[in-house]
C-alpha positions in Angstrom: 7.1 0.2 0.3 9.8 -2.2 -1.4 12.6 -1.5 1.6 11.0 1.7 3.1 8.8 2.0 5.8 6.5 4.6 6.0 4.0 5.6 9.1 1.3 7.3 7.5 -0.4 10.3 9.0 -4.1 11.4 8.6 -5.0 13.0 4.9 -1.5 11.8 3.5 -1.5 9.9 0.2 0.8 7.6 -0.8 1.8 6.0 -4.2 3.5 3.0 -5.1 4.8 2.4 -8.3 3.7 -0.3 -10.3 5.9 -3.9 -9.6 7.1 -2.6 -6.3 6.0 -4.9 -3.5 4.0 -3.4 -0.6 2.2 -3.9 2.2 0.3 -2.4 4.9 -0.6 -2.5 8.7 -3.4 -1.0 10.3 -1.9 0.1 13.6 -4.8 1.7 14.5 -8.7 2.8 13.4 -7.3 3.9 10.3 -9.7 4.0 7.2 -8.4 4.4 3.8 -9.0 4.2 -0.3 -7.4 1.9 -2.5 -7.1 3.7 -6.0 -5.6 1.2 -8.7 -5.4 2.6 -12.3 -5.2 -0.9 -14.1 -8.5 -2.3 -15.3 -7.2 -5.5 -13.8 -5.2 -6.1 -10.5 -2.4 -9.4 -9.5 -1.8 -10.4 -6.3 1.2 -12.0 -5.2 1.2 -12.9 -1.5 4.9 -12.8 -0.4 6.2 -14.3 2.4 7.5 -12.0 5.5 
């Protein structure tokens, strides 16, 4: 999340602010629930 790196663990909830670029990797099995409170969503594919 923008420079942080966070390792999720199982039942934690995480929230980005709006404008901050993030990302995700599934490291595992890991399910989870994408919440986004804007009628609308942008996505801007940055490169690594």
């Amino acid at each position: 999340m923008g420079d942080a790196t966070i390792e999720a663990k199982a039942g934690q909830i995480l929230v980005v602010p709006a404008g901050v670029p993030h990302k995700y990797v599934n490291s595992g099995r890991a399910r989870h629930i994408d919440i986004h409170t804007s009628g609308r969503m942008s996505t801007e594919w940055l490169a690594e």
